[in-house]
C-alpha positions in Angstrom: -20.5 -30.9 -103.6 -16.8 -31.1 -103.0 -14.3 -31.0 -105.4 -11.6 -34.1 -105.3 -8.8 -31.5 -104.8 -10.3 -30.0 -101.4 -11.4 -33.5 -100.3 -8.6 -34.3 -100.3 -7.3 -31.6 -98.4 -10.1 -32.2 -95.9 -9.1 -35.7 -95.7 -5.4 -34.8 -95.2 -6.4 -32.7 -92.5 -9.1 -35.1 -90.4 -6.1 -37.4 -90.1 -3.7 -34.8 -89.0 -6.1 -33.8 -86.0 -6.5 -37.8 -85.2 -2.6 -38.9 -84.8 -2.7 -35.4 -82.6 -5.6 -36.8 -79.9 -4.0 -40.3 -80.2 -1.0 -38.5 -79.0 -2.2 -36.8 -77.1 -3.9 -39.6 -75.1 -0.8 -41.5 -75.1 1.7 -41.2 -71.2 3.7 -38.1 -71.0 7.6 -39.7 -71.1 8.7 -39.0 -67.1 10.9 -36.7 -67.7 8.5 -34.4 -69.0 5.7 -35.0 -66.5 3.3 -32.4 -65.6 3.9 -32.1 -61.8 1.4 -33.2 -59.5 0.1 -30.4 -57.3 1.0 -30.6 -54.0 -2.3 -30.0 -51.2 -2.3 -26.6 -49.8 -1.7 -28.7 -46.1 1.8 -29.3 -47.5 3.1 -26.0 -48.5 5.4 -24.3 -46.6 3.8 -21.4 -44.4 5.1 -17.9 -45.2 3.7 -16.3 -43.0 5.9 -14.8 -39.5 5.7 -16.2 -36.4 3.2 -15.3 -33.8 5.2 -12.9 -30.8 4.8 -14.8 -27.3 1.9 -13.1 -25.6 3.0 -10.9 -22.6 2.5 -11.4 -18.8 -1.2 -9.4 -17.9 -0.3 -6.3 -17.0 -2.1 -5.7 -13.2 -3.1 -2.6 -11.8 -2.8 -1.9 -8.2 -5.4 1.2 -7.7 -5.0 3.6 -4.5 -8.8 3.0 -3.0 -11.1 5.5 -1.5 -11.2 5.1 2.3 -14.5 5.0 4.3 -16.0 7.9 5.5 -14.8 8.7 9.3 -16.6 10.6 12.2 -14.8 13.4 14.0 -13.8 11.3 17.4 -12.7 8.5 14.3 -10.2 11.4 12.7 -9.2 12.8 15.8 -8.1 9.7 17.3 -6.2 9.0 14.2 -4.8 11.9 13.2 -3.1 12.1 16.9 -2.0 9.0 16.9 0.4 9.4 13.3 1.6 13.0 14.3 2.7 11.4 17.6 4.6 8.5 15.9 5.5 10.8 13.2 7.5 13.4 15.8 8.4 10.3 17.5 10.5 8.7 14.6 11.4 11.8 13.0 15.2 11.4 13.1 14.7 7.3 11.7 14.9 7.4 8.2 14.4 3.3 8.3 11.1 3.8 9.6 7.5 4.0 8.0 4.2 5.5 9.7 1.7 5.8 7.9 -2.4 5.2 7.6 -5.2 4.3 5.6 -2.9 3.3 2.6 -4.1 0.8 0.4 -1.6 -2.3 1.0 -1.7 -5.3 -1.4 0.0 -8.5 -0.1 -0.7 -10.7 -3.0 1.4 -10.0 -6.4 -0.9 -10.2 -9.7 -4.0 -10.0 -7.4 -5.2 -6.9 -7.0 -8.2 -7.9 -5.2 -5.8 -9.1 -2.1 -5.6 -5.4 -0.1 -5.7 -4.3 3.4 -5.7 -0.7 4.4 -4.6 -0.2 7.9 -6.0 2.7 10.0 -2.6 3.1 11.7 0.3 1.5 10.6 4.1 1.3 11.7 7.1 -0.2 9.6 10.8 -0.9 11.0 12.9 -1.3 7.7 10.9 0.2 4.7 12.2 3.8 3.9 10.7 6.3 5.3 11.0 8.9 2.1 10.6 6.4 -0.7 7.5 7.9 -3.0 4.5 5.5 -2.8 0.7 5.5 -3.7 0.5 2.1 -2.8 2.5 -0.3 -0.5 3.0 -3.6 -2.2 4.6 -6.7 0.6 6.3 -8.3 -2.1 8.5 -4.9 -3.1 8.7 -3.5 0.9 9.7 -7.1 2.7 6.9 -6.9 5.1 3.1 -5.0 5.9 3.9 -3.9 8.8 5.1 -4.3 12.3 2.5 -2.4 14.6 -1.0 -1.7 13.4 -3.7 0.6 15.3 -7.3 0.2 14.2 -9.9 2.5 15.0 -13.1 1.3 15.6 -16.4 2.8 14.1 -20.2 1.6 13.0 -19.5 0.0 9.7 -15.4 -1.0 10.4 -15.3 -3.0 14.3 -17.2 -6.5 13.0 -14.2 -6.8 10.6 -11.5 -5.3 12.8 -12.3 -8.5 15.3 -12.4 -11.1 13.1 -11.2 -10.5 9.2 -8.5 -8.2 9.9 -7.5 -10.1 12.7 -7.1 -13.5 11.3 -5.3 -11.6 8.5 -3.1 -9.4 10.3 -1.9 -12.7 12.2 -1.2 -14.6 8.8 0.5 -11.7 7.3 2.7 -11.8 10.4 2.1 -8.2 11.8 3.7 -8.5 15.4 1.3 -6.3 17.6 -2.4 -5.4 16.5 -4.2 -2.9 18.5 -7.8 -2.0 18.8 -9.0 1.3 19.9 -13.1 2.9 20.3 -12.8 6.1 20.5 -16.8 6.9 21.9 -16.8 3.7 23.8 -20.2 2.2 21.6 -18.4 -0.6 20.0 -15.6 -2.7 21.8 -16.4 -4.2 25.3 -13.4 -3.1 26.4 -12.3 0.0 24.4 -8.4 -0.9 24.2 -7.5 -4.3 22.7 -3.9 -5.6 22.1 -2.8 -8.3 20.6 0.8 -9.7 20.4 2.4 -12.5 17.8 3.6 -15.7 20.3 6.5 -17.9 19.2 4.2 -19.9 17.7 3.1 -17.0 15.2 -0.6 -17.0 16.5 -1.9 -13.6 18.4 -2.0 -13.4 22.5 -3.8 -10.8 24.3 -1.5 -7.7 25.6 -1.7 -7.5 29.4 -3.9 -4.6 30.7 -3.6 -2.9 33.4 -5.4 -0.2 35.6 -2.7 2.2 37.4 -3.0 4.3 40.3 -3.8 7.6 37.4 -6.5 6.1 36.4 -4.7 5.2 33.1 -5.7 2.0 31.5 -2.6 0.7 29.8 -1.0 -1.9 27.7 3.0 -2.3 26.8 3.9 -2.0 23.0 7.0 -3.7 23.2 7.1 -2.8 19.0 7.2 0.9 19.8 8.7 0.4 23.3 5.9 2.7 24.5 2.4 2.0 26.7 -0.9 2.6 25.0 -2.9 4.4 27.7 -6.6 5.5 28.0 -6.6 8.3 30.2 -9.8 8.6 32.8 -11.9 10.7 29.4 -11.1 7.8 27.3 -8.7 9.5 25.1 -5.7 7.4 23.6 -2.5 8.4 25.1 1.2 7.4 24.0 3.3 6.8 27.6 7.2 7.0 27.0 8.8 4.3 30.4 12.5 5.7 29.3 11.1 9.5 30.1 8.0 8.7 32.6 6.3 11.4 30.1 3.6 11.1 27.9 4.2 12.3 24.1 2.8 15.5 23.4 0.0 16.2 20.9 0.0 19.1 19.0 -1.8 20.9 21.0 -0.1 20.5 24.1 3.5 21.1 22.4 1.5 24.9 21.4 0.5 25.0 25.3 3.9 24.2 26.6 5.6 26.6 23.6 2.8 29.4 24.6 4.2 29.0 28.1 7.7 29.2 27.5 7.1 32.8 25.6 5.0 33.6 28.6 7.9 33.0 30.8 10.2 34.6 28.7 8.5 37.7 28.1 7.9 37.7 31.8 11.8 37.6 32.7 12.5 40.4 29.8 10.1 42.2 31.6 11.7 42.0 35.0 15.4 42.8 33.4 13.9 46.1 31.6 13.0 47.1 35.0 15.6 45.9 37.0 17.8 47.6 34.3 15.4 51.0 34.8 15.9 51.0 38.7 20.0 50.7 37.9 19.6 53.8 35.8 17.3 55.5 38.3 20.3 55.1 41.1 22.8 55.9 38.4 21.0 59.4 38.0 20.8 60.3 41.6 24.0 59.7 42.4 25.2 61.7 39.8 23.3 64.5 41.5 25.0 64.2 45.1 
């Protein structure tokens, strides 16, 4: 049982908390308004901006080669030391072979690699694993292929088509054992209209088989073995090989040793008379 005093306190109290909910349940005045939470779509992103992605970078490997047979490397390997010693004073000219040459930028699967290639304009010293059209001005302006087993299908039909698109001016074609092409020199020359023309061929009075290179201003010749021969009209001389440079360079030492020879002795048969007239 309460007494009156703290009932009355208690009463006091009940009515104290009542005004408070009834004012509490009354409107907030607007100017002291809870704000209203604004959706999280709203806010104002903090966060930096995303970089702009760059350009794929593209690799442009050097490829293996295929394997080549002895007549294959040979034939090759003669044919860039002639051109080589041929150009050797042009530093605006490019021989190479078997390089890997793209001619599509950002597509690295767009690649040709000559056997024998020639190039009127590129430097000849620049460093280079790989030739790239787009960074040279051109593939090239003479190309020699060499025909073997698993290369001669494509040399007639892929590499020709492409060759002629790319704009390469002569394309030759060259079996070295004779198993391969019908006719074991082929030439083919750009016409005005851009598309490729046989190269004349003609049989000469040597024997030769030969066709004019009006890139390298030299005839192609196969010779009555069937070797691949380089005919300079300007000197009515083939080039020399290697080999035949070491012949000719053997020979000269021959000949001079031979006349130092000769002048020792002419020089001992002076002293000889010199001797015996000094006797008399």
């Amino acid at each position: 049982m309460l007494c009156p005093s703290r009932a009355a306190t208690v009463t006091h109290c009940a009515s104290s908390v009542c005004a408070n909910v009834l004012a509490s349940s009354r409107p907030w005045p607007k100017e002291n308004a809870m704000p209203t939470p604004q959706p999280l779509g709203a806010r104002k992103s903090r966060l930096p901006a995303a970089p702009p992605r760059p350009a794929p970078v593209v690799d442009y490997p050097d490829l293996d080669v295929e394997p080549m047979t002895p007549a294959h490397w040979k034939a090759m390997l003669e044919g860039g030391q002639l051109l080589l010693g041929r150009y050797a004073d042009r530093e605006d000219v490019c021989v190479g072979g078997e390089m890997t040459m793209y001619y599509q930028e950002n597509d690295n699967r767009k690649h040709v690699s000559p056997g024998l290639f020639v190039a009127f304009g590129p430097s000849r010293d620049r460093e280079r694993r790989v030739w790239k059209v787009w960074e040279e001005g051109k593939l090239a302006d003479f190309v020699l292929e060499v025909a073997s087993k698993g290369t001669h299908r494509r040399d007639l039909t892929e590499k020709h088509a492409l060759y002629e698109n790319l704009g390469v001016a002569e394309y030759w074609q060259y079996d070295p054992t004779g198993d391969y092409l019908p006719p074991r020199l082929l030439g083919h020359r750009l016409n005005h209209a851009g598309a490729y023309e046989p190269v004349p061929m003609e049989r000469r009075p040597d024997g030769t088989r030969r066709g004019e290179s009006k890139v390298l201003s030299l005839h192609l010749c196969l010779d009555d073995e069937g070797c691949l021969r380089l005919y300079d009209p300007a000197t009515g001389k083939f080039l020399a090989t290697n080999e035949e440079k070491d012949d000719l360079l053997a020979e000269k030492d021959g000949l001079l040793a031979e006349e130092r020879r000769a002048r020792q002795a002419a020089q001992a048969e002076i002293e000889e008379l010199k001797r015996r007239l000094a006797r008399q």
